[in-house]
N, CA, C, O and CB atoms as a CASP TS submission, in Angstrom:
PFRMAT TS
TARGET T0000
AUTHOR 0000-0000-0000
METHOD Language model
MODEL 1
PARENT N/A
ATOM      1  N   UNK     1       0.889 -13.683   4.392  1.00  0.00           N
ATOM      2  CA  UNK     1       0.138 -12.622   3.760  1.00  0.00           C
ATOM      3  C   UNK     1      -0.082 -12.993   2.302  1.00  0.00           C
ATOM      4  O   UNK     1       0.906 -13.203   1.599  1.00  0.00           O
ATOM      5  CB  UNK     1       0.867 -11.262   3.891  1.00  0.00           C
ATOM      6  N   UNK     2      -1.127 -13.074   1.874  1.00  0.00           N
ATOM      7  CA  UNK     2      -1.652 -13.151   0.507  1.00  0.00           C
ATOM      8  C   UNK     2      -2.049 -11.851  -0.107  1.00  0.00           C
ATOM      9  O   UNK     2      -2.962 -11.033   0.002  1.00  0.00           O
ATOM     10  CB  UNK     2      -2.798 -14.027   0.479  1.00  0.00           C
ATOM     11  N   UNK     3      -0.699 -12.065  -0.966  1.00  0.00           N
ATOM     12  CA  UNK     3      -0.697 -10.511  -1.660  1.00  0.00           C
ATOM     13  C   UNK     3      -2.250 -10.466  -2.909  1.00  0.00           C
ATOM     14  O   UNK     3      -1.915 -11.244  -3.802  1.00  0.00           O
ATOM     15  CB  UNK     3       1.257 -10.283  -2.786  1.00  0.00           C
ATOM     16  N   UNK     4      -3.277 -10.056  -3.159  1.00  0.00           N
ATOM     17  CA  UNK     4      -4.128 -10.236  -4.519  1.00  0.00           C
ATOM     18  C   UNK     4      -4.225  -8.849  -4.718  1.00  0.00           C
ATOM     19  O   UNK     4      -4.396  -7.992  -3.851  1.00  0.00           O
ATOM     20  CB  UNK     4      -5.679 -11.066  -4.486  1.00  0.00           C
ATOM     21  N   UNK     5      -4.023  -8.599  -6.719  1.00  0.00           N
ATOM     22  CA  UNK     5      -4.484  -7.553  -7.083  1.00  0.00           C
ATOM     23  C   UNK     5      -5.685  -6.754  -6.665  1.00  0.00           C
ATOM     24  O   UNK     5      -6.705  -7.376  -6.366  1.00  0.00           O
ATOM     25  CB  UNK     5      -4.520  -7.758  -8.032  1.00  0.00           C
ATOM     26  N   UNK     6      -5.675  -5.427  -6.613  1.00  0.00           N
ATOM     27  CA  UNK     6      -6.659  -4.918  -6.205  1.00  0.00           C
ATOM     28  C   UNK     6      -7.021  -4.433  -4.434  1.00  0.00           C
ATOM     29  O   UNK     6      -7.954  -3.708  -4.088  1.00  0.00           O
ATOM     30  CB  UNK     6      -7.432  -5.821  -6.759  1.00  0.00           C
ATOM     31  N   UNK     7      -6.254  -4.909  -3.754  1.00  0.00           N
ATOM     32  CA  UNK     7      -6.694  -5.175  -2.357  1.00  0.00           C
ATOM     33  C   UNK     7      -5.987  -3.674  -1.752  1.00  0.00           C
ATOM     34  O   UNK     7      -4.810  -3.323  -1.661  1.00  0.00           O
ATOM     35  CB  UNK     7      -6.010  -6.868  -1.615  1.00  0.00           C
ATOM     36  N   UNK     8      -7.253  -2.999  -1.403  1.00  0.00           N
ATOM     37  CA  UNK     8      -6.747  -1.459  -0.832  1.00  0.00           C
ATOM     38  C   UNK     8      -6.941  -1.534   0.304  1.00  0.00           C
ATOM     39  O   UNK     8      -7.914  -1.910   0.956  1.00  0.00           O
ATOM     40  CB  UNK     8      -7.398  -0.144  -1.272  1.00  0.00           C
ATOM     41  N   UNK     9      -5.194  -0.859   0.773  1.00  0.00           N
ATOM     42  CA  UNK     9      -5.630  -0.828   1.757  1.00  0.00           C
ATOM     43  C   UNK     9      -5.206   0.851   2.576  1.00  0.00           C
ATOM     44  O   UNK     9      -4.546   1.616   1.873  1.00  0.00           O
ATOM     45  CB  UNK     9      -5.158  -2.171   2.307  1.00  0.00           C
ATOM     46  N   UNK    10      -5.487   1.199   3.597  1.00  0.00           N
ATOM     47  CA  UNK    10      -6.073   2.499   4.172  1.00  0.00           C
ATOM     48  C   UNK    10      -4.575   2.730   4.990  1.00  0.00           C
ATOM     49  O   UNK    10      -4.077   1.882   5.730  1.00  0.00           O
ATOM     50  CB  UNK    10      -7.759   2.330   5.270  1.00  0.00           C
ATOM     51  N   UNK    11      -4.090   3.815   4.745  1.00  0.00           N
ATOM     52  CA  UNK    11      -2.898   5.000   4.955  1.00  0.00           C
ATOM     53  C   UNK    11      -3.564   5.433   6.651  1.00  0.00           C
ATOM     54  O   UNK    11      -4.509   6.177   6.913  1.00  0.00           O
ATOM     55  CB  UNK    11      -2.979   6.699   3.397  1.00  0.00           C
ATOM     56  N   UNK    12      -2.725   4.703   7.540  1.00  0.00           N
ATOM     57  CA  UNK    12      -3.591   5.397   8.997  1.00  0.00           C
ATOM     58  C   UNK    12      -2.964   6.624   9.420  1.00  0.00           C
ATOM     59  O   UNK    12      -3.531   7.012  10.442  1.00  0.00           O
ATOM     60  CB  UNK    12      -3.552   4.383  10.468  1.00  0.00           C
ATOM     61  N   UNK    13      -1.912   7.501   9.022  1.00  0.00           N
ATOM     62  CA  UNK    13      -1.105   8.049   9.625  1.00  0.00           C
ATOM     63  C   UNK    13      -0.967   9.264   7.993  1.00  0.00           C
ATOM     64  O   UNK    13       0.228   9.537   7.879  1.00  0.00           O
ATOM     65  CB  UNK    13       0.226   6.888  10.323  1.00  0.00           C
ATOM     66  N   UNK    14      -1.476   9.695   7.292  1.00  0.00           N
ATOM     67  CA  UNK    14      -1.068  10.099   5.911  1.00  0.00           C
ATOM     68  C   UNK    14      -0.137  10.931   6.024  1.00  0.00           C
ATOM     69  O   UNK    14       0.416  11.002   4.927  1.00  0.00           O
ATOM     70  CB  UNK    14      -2.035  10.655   5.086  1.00  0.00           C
ATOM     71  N   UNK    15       0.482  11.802   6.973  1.00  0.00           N
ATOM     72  CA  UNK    15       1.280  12.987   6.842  1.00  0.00           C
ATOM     73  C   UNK    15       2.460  12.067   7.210  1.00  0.00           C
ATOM     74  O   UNK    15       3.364  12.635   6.598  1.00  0.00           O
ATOM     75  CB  UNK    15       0.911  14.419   7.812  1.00  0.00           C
ATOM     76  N   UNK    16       2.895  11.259   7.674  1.00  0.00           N
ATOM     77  CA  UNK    16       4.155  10.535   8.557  1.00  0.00           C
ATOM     78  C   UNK    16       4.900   9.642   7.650  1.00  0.00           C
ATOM     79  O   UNK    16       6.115   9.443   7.691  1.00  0.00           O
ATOM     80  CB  UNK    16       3.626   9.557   9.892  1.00  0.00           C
ATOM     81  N   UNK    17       3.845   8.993   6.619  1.00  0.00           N
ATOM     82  CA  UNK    17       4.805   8.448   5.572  1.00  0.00           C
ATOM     83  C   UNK    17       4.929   9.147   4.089  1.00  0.00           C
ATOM     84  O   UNK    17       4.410  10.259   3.993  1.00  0.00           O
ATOM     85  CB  UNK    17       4.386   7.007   5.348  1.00  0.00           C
ATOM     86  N   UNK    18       5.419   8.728   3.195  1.00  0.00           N
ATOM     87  CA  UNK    18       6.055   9.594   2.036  1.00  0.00           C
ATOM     88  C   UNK    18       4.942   8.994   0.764  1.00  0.00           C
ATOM     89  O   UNK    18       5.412   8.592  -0.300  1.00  0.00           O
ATOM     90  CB  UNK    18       8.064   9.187   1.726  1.00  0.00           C
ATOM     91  N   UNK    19       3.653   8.994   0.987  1.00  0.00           N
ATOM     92  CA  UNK    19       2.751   8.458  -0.007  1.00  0.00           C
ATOM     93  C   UNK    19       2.026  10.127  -0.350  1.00  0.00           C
ATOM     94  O   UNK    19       0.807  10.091  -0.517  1.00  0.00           O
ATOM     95  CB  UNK    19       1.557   7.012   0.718  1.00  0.00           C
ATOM     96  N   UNK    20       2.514  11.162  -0.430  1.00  0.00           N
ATOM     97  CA  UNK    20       1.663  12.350  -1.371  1.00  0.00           C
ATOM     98  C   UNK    20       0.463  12.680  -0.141  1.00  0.00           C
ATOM     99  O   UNK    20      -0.394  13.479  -0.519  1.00  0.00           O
ATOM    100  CB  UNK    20       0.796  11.578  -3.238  1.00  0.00           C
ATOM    101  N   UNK    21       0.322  12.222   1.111  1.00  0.00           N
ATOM    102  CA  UNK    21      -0.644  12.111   1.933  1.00  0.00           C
ATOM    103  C   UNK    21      -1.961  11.687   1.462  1.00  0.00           C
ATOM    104  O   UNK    21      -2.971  12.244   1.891  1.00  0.00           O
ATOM    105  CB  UNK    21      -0.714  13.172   2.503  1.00  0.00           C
ATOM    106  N   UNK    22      -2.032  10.503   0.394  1.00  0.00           N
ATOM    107  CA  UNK    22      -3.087  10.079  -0.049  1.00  0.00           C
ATOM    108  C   UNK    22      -3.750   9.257   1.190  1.00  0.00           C
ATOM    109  O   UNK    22      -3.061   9.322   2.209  1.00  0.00           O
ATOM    110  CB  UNK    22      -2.809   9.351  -1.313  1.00  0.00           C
ATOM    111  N   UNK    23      -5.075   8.416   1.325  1.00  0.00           N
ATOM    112  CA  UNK    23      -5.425   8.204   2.463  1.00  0.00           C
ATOM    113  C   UNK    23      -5.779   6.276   2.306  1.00  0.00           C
ATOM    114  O   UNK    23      -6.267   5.421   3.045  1.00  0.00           O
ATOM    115  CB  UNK    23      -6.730   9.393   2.845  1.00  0.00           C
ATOM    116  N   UNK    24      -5.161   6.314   0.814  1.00  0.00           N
ATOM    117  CA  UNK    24      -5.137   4.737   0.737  1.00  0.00           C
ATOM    118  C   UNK    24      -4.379   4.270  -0.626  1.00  0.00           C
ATOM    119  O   UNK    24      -4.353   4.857  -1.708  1.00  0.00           O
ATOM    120  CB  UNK    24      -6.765   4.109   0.740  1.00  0.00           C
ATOM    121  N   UNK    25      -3.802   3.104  -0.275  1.00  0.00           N
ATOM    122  CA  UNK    25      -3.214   2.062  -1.357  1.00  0.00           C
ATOM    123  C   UNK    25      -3.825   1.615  -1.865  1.00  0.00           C
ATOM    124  O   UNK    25      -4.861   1.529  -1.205  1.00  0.00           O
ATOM    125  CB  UNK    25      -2.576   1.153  -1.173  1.00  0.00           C
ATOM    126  N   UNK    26      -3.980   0.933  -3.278  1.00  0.00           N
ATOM    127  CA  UNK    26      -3.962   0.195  -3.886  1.00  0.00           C
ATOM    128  C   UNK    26      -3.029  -0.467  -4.766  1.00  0.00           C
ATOM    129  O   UNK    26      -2.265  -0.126  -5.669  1.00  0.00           O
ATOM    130  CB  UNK    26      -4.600   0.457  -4.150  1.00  0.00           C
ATOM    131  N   UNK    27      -3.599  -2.307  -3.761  1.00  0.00           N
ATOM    132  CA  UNK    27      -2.046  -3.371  -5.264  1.00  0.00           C
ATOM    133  C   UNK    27      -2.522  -3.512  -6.248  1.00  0.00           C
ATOM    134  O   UNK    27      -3.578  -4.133  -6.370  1.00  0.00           O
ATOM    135  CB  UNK    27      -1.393  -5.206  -5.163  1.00  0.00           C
ATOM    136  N   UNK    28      -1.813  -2.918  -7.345  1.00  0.00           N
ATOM    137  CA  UNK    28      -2.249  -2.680  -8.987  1.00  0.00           C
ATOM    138  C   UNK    28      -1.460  -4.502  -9.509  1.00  0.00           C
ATOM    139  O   UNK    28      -2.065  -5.334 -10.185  1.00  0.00           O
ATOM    140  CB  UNK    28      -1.108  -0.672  -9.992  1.00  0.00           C
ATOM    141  N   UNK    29      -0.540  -4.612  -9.143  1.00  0.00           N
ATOM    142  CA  UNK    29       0.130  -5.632  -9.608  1.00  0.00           C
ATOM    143  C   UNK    29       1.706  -6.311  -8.662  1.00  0.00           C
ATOM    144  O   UNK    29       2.274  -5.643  -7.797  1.00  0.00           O
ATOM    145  CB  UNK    29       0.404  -5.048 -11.057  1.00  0.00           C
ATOM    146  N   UNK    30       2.045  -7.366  -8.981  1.00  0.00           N
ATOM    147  CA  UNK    30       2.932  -8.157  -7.977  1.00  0.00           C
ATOM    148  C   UNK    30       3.144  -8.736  -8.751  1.00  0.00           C
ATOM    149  O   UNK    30       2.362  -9.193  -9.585  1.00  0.00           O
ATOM    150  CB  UNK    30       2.625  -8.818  -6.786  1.00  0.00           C
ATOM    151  N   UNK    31       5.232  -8.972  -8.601  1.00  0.00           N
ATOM    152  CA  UNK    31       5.711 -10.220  -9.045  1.00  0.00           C
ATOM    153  C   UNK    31       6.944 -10.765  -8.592  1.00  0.00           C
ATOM    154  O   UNK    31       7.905 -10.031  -8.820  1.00  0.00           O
ATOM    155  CB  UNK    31       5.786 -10.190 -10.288  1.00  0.00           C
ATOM    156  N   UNK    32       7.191 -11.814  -8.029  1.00  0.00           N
ATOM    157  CA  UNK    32       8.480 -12.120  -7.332  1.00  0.00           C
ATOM    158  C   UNK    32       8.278 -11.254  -5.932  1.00  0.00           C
ATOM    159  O   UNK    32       7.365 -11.598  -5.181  1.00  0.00           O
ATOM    160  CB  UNK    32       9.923 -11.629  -8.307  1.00  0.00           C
ATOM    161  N   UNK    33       9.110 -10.153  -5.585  1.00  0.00           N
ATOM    162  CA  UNK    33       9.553  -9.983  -4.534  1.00  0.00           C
ATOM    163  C   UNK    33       9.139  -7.921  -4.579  1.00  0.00           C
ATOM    164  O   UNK    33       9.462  -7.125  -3.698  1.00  0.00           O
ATOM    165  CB  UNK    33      11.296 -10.760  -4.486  1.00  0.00           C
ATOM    166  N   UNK    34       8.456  -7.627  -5.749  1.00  0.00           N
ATOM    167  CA  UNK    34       8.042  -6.228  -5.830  1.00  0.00           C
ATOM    168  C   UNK    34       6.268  -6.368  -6.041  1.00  0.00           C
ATOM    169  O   UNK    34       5.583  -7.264  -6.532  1.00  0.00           O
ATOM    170  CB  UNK    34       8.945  -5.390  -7.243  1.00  0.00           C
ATOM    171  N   UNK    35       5.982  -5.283  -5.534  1.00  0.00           N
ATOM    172  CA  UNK    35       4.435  -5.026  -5.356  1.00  0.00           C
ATOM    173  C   UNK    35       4.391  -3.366  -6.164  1.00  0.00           C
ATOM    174  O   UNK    35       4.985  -2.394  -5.697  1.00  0.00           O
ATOM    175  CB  UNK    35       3.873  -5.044  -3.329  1.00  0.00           C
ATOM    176  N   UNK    36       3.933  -3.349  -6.867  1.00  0.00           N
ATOM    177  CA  UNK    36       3.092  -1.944  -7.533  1.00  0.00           C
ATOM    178  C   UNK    36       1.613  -1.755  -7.287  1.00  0.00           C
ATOM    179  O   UNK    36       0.664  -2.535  -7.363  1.00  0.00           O
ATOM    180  CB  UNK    36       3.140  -1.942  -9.163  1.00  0.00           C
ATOM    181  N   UNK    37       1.755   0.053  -6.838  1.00  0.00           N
ATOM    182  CA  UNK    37       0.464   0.107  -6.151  1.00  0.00           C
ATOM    183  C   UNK    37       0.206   1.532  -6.912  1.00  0.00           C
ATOM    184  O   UNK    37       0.939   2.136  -7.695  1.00  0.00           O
ATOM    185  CB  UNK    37       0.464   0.042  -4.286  1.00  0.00           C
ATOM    186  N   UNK    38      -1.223   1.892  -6.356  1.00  0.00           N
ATOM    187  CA  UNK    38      -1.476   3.100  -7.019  1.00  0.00           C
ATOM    188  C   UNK    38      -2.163   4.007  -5.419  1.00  0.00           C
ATOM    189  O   UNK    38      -2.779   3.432  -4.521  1.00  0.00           O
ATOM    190  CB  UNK    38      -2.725   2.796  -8.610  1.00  0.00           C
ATOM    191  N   UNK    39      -1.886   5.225  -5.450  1.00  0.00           N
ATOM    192  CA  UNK    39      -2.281   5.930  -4.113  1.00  0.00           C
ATOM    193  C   UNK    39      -3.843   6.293  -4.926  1.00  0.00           C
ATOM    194  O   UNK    39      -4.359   6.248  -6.043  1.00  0.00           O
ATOM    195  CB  UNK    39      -1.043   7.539  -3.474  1.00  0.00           C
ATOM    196  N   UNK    40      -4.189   6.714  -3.352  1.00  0.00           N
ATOM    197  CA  UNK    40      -6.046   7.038  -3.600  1.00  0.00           C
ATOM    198  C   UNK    40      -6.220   8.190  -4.297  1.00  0.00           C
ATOM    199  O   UNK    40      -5.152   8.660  -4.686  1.00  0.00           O
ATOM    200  CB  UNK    40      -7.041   7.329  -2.151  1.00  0.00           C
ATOM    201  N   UNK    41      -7.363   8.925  -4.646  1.00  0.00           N
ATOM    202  CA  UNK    41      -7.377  10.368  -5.288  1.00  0.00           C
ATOM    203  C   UNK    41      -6.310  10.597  -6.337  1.00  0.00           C
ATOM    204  O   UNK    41      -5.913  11.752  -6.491  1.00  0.00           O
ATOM    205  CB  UNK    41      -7.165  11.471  -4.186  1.00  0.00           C
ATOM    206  N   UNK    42      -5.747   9.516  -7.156  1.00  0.00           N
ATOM    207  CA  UNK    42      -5.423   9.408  -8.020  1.00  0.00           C
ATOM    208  C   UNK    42      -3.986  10.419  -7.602  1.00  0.00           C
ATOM    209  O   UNK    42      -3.830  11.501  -8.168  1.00  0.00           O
ATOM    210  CB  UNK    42      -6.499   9.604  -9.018  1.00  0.00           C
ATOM    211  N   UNK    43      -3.138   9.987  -6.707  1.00  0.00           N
ATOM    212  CA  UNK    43      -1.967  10.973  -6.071  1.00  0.00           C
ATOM    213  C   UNK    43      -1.135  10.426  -6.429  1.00  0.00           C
ATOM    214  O   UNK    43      -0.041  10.977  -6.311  1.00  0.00           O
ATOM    215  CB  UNK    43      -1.748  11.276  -4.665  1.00  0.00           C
ATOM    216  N   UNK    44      -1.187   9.103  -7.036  1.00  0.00           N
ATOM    217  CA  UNK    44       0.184   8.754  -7.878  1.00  0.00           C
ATOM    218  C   UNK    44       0.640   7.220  -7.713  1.00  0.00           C
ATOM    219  O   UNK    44      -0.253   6.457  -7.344  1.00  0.00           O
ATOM    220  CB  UNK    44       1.503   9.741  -7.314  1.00  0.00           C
ATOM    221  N   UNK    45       1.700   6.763  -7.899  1.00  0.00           N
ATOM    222  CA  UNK    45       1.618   5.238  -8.251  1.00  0.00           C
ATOM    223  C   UNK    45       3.202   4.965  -7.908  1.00  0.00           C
ATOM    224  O   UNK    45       4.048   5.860  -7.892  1.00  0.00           O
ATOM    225  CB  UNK    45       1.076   4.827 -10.056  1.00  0.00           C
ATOM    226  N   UNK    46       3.402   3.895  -7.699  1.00  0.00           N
ATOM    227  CA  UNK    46       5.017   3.281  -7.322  1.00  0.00           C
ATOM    228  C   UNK    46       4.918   1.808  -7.069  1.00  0.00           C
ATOM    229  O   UNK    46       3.967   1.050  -7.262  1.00  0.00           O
ATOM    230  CB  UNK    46       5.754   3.988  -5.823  1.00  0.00           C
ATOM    231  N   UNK    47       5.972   1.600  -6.650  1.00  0.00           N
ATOM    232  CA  UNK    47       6.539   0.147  -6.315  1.00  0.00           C
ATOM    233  C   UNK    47       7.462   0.073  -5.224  1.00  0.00           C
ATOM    234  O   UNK    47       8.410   0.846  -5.092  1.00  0.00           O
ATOM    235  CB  UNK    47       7.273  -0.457  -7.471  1.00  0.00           C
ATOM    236  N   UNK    48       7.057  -1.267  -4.103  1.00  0.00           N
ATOM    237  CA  UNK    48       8.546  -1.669  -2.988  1.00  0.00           C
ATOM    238  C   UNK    48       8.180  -3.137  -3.299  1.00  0.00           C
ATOM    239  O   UNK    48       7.321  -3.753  -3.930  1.00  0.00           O
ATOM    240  CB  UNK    48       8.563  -1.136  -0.829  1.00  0.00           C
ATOM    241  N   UNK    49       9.825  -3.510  -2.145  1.00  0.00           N
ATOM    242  CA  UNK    49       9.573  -4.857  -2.070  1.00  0.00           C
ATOM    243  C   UNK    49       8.689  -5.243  -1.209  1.00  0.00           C
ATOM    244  O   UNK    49       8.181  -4.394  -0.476  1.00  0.00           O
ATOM    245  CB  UNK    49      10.567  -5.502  -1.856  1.00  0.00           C
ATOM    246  N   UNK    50       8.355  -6.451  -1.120  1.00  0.00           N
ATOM    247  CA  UNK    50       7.246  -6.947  -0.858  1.00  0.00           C
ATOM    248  C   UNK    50       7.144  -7.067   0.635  1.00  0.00           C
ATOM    249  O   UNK    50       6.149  -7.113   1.360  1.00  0.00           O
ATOM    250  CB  UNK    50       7.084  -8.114  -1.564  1.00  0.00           C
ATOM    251  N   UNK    51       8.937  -7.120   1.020  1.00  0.00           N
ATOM    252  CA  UNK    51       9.125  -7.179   2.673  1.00  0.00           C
ATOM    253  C   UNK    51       8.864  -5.739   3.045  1.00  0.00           C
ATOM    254  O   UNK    51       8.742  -5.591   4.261  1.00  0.00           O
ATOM    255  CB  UNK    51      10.772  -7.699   3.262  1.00  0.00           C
ATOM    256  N   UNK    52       8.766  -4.830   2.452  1.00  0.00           N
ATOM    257  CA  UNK    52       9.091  -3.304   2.912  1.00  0.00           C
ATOM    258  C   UNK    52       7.166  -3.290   3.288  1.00  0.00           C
ATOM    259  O   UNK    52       6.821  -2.879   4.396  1.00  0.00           O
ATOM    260  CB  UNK    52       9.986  -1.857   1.256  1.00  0.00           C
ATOM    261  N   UNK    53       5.955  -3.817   2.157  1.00  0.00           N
ATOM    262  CA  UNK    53       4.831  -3.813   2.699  1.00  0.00           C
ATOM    263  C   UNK    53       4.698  -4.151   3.757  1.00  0.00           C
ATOM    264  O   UNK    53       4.055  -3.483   4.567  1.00  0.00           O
ATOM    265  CB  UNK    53       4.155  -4.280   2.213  1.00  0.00           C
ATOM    266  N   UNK    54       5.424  -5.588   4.128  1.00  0.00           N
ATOM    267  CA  UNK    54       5.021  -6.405   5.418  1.00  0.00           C
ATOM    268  C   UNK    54       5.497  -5.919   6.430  1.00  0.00           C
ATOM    269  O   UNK    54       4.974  -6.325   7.468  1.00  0.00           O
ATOM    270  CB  UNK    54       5.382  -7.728   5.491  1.00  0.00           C
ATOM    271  N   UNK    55       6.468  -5.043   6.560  1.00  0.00           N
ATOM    272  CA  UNK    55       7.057  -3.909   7.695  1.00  0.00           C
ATOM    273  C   UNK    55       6.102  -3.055   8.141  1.00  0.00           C
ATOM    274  O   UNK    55       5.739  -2.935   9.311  1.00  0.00           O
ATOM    275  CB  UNK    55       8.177  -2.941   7.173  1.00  0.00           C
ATOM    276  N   UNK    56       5.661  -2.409   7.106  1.00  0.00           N
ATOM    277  CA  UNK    56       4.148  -1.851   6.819  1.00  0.00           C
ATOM    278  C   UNK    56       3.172  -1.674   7.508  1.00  0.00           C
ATOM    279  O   UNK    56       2.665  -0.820   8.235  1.00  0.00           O
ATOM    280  CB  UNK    56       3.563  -2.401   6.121  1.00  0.00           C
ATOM    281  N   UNK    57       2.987  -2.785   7.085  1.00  0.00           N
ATOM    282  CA  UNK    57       1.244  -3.879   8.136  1.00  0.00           C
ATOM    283  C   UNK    57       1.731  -4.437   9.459  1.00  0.00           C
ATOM    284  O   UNK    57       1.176  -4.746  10.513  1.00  0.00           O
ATOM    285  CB  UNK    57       0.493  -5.841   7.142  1.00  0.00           C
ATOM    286  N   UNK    58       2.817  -4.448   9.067  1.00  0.00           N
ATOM    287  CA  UNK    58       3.086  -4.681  10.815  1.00  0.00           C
ATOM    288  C   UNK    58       2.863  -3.835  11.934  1.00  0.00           C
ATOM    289  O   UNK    58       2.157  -3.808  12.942  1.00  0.00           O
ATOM    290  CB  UNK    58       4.373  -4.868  11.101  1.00  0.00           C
ATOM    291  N   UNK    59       3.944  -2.993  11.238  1.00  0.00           N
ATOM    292  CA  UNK    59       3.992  -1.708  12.375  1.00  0.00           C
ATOM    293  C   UNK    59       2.664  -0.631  12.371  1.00  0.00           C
ATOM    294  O   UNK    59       2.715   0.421  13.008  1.00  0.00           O
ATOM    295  CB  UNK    59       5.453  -0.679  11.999  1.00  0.00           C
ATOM    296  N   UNK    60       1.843  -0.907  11.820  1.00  0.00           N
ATOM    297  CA  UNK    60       0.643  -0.659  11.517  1.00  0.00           C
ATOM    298  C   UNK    60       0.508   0.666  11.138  1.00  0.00           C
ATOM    299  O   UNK    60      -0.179   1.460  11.780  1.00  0.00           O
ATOM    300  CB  UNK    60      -0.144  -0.993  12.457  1.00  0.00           C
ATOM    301  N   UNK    61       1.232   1.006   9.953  1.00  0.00           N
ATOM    302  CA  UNK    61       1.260   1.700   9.026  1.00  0.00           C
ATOM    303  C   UNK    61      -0.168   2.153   7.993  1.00  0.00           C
ATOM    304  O   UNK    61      -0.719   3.213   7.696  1.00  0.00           O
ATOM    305  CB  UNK    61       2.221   1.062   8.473  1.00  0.00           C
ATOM    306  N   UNK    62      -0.383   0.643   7.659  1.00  0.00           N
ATOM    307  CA  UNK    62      -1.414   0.184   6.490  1.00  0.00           C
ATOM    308  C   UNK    62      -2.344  -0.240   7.703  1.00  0.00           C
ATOM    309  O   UNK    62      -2.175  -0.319   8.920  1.00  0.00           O
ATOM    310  CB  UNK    62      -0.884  -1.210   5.164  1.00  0.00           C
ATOM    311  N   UNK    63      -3.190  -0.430   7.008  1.00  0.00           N
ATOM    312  CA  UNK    63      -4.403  -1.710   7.364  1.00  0.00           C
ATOM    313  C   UNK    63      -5.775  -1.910   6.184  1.00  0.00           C
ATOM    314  O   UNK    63      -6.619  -1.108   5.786  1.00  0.00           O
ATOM    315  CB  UNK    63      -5.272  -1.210   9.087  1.00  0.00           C
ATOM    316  N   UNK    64      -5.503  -3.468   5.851  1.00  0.00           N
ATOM    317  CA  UNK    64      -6.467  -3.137   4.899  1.00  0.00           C
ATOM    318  C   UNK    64      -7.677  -2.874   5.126  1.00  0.00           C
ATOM    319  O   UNK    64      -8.202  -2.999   6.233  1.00  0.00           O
ATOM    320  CB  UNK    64      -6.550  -3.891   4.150  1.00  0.00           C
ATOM    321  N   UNK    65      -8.233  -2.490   4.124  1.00  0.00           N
ATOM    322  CA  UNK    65      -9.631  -1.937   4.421  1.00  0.00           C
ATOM    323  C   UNK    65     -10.892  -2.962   3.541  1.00  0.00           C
ATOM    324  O   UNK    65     -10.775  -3.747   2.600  1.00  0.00           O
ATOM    325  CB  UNK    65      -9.637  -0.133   3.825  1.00  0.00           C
ATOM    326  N   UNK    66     -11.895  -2.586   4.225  1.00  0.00           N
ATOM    327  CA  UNK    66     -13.323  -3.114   4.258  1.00  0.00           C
ATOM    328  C   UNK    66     -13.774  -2.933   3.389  1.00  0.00           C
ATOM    329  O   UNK    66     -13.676  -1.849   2.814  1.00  0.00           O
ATOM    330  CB  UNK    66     -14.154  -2.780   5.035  1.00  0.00           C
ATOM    331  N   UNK    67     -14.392  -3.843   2.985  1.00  0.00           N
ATOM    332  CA  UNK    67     -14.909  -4.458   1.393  1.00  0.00           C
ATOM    333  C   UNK    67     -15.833  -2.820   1.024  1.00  0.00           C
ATOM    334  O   UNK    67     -16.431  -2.676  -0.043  1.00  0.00           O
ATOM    335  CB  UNK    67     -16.355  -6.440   1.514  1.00  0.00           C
TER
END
């Protein structure tokens, strides 16, 4: 997975995880082993590790979204 600033991606489930029920991510910034993101509709902003995203996208949590 190639983490790049900027790359939003879309909340499929918004009520089930603990993101403010915003309906998408954005990676604001990355370094080492933490990712900082900002939620959509301006619902607020945080940080995990980088394995906790890839749990994420796995279990298909996330999925990024279309240009």
């Amino acid at each position: 997975m190639n983490l790049k600033d900027g790359t939003v991606y879309e909340i499929l489930d918004p009520s089930s995880l603990n993101f403010n029920s915003a309906r998408t991510l954005r990676i604001t910034s990355h370094f080492r082993s933490v990712v900082s993101f900002s939620l959509g509709e301006e619902q607020g902003y945080g940080s995990m590790p980088v394995q906790h995203l890839r749990y994420l996208l796995k279990r298909n949590f996330l999925k990024e979204a279309a240009n």
